[in-house]
NUPA-885569 format. One record per residue (C-alpha): residue number from 1; residue in one letter; x negated, y negated, z. Coordinates in Angstrom, 2 decimals. Layout:
<nodes>
NODE, NUM, a, X, Y, Z
...
</nodes>
This chain:
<nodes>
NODE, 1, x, 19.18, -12.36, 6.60
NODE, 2, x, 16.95, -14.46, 4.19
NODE, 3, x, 16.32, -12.99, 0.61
NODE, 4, x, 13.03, -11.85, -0.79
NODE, 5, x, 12.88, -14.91, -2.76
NODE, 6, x, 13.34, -17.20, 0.71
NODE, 7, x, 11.02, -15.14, 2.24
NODE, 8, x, 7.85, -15.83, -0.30
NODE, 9, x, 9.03, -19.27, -0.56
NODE, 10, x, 8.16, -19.36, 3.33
NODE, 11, x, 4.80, -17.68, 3.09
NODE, 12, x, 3.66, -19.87, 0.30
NODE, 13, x, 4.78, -22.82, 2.15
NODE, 14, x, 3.29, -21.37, 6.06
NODE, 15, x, 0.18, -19.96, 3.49
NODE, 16, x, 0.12, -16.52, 4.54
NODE, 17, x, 0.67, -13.50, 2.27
NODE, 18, x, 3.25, -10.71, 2.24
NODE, 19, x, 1.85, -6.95, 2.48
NODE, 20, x, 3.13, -4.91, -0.63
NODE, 21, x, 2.33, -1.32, 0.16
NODE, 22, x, 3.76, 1.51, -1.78
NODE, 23, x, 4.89, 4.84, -0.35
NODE, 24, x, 4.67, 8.26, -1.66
NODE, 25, x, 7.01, 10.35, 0.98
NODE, 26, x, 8.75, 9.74, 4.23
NODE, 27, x, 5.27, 9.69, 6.00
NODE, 28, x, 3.98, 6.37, 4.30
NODE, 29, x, 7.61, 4.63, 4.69
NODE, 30, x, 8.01, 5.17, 8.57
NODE, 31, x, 3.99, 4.46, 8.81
NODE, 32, x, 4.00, 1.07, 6.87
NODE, 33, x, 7.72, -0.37, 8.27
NODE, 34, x, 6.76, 0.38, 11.93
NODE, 35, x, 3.40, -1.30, 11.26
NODE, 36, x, 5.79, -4.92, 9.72
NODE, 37, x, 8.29, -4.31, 13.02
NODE, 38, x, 5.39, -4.44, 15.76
NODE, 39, x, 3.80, -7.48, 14.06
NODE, 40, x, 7.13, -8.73, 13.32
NODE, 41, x, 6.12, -9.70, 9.70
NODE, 42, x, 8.30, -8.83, 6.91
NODE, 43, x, 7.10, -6.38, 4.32
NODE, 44, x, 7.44, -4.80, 0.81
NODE, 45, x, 7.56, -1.02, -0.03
NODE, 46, x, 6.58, -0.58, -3.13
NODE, 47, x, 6.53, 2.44, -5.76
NODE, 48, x, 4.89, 3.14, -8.84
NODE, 49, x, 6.72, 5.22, -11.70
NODE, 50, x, 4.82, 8.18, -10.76
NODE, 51, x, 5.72, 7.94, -7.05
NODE, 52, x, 9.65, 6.87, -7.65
NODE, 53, x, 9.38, 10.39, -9.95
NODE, 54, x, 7.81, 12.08, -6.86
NODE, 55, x, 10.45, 10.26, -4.21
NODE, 56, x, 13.62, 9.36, -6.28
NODE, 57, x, 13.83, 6.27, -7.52
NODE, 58, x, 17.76, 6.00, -6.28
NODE, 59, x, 16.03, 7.59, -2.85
NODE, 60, x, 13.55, 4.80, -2.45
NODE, 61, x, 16.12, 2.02, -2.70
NODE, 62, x, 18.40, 3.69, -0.34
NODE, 63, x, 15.76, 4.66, 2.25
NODE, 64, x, 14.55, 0.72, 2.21
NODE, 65, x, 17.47, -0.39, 2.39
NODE, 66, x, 18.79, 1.64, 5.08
NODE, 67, x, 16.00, 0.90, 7.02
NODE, 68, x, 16.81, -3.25, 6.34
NODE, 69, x, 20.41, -2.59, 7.65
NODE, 70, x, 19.54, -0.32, 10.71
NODE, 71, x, 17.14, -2.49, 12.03
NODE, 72, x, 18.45, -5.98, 10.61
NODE, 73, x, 15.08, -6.30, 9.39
NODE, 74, x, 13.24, -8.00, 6.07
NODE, 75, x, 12.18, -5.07, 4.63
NODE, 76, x, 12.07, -4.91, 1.04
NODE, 77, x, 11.74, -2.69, -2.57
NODE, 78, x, 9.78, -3.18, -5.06
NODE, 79, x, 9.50, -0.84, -8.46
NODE, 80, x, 6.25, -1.48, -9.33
NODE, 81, x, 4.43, -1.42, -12.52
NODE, 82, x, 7.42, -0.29, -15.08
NODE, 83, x, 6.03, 0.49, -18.11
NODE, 84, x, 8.99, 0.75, -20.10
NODE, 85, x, 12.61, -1.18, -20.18
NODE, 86, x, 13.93, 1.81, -19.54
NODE, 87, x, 12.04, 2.56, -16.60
NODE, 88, x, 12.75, -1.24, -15.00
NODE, 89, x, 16.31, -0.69, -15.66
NODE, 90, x, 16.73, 2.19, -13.71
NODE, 91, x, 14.99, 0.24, -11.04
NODE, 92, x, 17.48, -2.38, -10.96
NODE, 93, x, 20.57, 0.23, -11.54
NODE, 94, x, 19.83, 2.03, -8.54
NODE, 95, x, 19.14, -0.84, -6.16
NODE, 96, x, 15.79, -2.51, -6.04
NODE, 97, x, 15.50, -5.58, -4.32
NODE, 98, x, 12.44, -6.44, -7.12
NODE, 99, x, 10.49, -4.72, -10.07
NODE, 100, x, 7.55, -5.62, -12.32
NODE, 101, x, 7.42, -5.22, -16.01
NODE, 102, x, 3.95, -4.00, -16.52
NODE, 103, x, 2.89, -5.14, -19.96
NODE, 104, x, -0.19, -5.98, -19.71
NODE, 105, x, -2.04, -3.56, -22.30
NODE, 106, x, 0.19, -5.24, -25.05
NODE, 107, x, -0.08, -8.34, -26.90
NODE, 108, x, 1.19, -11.34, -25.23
NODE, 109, x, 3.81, -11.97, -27.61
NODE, 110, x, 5.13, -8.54, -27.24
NODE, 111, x, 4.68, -8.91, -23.39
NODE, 112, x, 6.63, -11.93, -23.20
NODE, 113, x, 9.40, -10.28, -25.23
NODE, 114, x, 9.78, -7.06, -22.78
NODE, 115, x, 9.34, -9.30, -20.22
NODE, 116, x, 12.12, -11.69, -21.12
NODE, 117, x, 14.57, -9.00, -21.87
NODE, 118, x, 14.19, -7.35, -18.10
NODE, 119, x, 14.71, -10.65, -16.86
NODE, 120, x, 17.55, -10.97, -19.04
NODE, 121, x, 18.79, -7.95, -17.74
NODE, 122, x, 18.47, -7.82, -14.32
NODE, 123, x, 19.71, -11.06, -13.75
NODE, 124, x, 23.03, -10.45, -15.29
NODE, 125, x, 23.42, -7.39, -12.64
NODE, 126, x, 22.15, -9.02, -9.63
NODE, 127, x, 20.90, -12.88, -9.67
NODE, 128, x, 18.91, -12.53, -6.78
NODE, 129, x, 16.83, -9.35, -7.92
NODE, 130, x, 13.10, -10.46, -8.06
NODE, 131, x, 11.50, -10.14, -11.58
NODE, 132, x, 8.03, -10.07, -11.46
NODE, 133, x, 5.49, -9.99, -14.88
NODE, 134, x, 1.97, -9.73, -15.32
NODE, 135, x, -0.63, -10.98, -17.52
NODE, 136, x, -4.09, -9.27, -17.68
NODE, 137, x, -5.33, -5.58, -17.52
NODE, 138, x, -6.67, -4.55, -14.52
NODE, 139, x, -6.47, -1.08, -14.73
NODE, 140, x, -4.07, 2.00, -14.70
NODE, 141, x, -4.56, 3.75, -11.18
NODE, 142, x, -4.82, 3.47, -7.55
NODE, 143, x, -7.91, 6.09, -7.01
NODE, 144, x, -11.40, 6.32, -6.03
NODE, 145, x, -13.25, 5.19, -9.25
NODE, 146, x, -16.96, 6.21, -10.59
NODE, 147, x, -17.20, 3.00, -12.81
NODE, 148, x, -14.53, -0.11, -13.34
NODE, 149, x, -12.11, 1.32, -16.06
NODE, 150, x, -12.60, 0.47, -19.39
NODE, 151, x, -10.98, -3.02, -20.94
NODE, 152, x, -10.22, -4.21, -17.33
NODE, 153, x, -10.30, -8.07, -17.75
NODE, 154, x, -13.40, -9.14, -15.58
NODE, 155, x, -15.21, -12.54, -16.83
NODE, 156, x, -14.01, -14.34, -19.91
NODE, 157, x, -11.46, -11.90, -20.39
NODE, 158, x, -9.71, -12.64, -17.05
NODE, 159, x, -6.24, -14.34, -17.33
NODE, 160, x, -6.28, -17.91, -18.93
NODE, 161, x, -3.99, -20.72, -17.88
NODE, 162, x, -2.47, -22.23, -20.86
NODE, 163, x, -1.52, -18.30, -21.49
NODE, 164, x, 0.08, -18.22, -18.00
NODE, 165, x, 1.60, -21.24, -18.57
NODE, 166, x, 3.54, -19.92, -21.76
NODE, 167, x, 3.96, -16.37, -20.39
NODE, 168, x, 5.86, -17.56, -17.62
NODE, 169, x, 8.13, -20.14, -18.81
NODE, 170, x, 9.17, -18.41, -22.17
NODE, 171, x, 9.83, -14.74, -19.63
NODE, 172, x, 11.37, -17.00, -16.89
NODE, 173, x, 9.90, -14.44, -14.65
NODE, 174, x, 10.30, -14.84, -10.84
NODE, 175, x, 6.39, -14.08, -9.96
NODE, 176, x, 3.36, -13.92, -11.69
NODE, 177, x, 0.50, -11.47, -11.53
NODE, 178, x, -2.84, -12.58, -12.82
NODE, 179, x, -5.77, -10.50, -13.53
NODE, 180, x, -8.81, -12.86, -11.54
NODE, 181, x, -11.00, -10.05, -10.77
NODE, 182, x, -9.01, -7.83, -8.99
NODE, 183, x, -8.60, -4.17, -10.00
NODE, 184, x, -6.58, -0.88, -9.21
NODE, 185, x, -8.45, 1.39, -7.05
NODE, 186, x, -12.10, 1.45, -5.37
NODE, 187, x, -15.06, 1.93, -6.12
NODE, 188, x, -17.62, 4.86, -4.55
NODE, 189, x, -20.37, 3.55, -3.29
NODE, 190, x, -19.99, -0.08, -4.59
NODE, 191, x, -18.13, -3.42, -3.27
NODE, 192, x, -15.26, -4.21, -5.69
NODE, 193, x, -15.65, -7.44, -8.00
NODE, 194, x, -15.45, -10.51, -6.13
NODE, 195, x, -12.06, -12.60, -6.82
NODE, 196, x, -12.16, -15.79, -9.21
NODE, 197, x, -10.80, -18.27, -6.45
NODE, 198, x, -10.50, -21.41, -8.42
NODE, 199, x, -9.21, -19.12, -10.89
NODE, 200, x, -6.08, -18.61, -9.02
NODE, 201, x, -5.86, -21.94, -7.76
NODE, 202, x, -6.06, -23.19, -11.29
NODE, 203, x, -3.19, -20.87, -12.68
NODE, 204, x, -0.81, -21.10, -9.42
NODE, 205, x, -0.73, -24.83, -10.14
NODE, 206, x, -0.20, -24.11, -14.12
NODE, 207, x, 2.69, -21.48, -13.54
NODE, 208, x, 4.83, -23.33, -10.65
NODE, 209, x, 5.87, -20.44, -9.18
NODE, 210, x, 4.59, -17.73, -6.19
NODE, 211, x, 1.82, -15.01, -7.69
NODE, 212, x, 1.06, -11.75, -6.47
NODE, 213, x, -2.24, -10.26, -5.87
NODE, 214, x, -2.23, -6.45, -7.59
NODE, 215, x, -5.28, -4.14, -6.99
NODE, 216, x, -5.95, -5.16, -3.31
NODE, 217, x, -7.65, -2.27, -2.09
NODE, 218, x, -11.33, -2.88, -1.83
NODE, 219, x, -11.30, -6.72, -1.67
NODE, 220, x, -13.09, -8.56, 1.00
NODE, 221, x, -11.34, -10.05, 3.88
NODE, 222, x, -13.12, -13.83, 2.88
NODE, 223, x, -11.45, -13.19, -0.71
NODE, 224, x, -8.52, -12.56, 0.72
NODE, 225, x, -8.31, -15.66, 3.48
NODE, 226, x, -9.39, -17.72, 0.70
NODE, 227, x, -7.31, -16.18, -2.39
NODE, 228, x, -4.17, -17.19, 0.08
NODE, 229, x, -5.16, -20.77, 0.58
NODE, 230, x, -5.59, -20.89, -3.16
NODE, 231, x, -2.36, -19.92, -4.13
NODE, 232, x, -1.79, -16.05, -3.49
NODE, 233, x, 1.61, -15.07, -1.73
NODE, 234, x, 2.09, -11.22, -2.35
NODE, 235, x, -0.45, -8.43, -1.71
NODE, 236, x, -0.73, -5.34, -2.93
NODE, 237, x, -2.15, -2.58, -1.20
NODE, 238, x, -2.48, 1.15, -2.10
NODE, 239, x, -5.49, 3.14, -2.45
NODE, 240, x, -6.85, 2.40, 0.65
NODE, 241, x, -3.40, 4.13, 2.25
NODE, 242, x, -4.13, 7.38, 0.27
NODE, 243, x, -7.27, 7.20, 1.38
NODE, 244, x, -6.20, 7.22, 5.15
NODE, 245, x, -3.49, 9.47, 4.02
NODE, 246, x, -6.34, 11.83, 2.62
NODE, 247, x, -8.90, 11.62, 5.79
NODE, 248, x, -6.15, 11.98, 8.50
NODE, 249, x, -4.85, 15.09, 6.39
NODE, 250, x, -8.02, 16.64, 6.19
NODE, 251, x, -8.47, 15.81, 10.15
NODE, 252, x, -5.13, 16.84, 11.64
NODE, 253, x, -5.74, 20.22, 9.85
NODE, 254, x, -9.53, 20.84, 11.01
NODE, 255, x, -8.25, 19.85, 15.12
NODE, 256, x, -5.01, 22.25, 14.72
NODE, 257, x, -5.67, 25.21, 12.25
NODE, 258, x, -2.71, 27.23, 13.45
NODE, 259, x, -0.23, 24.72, 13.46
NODE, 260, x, 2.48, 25.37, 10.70
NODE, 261, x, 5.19, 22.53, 12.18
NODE, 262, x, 4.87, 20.02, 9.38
NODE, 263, x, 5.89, 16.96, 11.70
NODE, 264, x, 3.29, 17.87, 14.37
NODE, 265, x, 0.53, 17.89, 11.36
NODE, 266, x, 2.08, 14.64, 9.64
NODE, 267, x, 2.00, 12.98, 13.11
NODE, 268, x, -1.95, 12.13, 12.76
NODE, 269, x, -1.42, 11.07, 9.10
NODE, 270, x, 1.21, 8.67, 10.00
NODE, 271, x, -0.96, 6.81, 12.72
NODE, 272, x, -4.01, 6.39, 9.94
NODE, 273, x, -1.93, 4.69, 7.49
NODE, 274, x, -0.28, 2.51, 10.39
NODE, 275, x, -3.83, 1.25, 11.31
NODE, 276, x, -4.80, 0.54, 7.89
NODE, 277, x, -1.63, -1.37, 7.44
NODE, 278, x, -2.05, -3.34, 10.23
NODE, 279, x, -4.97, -4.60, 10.02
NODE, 280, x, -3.92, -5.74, 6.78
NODE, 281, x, -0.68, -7.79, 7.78
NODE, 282, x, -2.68, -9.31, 10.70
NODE, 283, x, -5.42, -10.44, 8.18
NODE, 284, x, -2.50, -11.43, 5.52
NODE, 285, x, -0.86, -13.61, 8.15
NODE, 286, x, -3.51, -15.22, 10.00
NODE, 287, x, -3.72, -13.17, 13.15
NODE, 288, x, -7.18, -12.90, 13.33
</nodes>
């Protein structure tokens, strides 16, 4: 089977995008992989420190994995957002395929230097783990949101190139995420920000190597098209699956009050997030 790294290599060079979409149970894992496997598109599953606390980060690798070996399919990990070393290393301990060290509320020289030192690191344990690092704030949370967070790096304050240039040949980082108007979460009542396409045409040619889209929820399906043609080759998608998560909940127990089998109520709440997924691979890998 092709790595991770061959397989982004591919979808920069066919320009399509892989779906990233993280998982916070069983549920979201079976929902998300069978969703990849019918389209026969490979995928990431992705979790956040506060899901991998929820899951079991050792449990997240395994169930991936398993599901990679089972099915001889390119299914993939990814520990995302690590806020800590400690937190990344623990990531690539127990058997991520990829992680990203999320220092993008610190100074760029003290971003670079975390950064470099979990690529150090998880290189010497496994050269083919995926390092990814990122480079602009674009918020802490994948929720519904009242306003954009505070210092979320819209306009001037949106990654620069020269920056992105340094950040990622000093870190020797695998991928690169870029704040160009994306941000975590969605907003009520409101379109989120369009995305800076030149932006990220600019800094995929400065960097020389794939970039990843975070914060996808929310964002148009022109931004999209067009944020893959200019450079994009990861996608990240996950408040829009708590969302369906959420609304098919909220459904399955209205239609079936007196049901108490958990897999009979989780049934409806597996299809939702399937859909939502979907339509996202099929837009992600032109199959529209």
């Amino acid at each position: 089977m092709k790595t991770l790294k061959q397989i982004i290599q591919e979808a920069e060079e066919k320009k399509v995008a892989i779906g990233h979409f993280n998982i916070s149970n069983i549920e979201g894992l079976w929902a998300i992989f069978n969703s990849a496997k019918e389209l026969n598109v490979p995928v990431i599953i992705g979790a956040s420190e506060g899901e991998r606390n929820f899951v079991g980060t050792k449990q997240v690798a395994v169930l991936v994995k398993s599901l990679r070996e089972q099915f001889d399919y390119p299914v993939f990990s990814n520990a995302d957002h690590c806020h800590s070393f400690e937190s990344f290393k623990e990531a690539v301990d127990f058997g991520f395929d990829a992680a990203i060290f999320d220092g993008s509320k610190l100074s760029i020289e003290e971003n670079i230097e975390m950064t470099k030192k979990c690529v150090e690191y998880a290189k010497s344990v496994n050269p083919d783990f995926i390092v990814e690092g990122e480079l602009g704030y674009i918020g802490g949370s994948s929720k519904m949101l009242d306003t954009i967070p505070e210092g979320v790096a819209l306009g001037e304050m949106m990654t620069k190139s020269e920056e992105a240039k340094k950040f990622a040949k000093e870190t020797g980082v695998d991928l690169f995420s870029p704040a160009v108007g994306n941000i975590h979460g969605m907003l009520k009542g409101a379109k989120n920000p369009n995305l800076d396409i030149e932006r990220i045409k600019e800094l995929r040619e400065t960097v020389g190597i794939p970039m990843v889209l975070h914060g996808g929820s929310g964002i148009s399906d022109e931004d999209f098209v067009l944020a893959i043609k200019a450079g994009i080759s990861t996608i990240h998608i996950n408040t829009e699956i708590r969302l369906a998560y959420k609304e098919a909940l909220e459904q399955s127990l209205k239609n079936n009050p007196e049901e108490i089998v958990p897999y009979k109520i989780m049934k409806p709440v597996v299809e939702g997030i399937r859909e939502v997924v979907k339509k996202r691979l099929e837009l992600f890998n032109s199959m529209f």
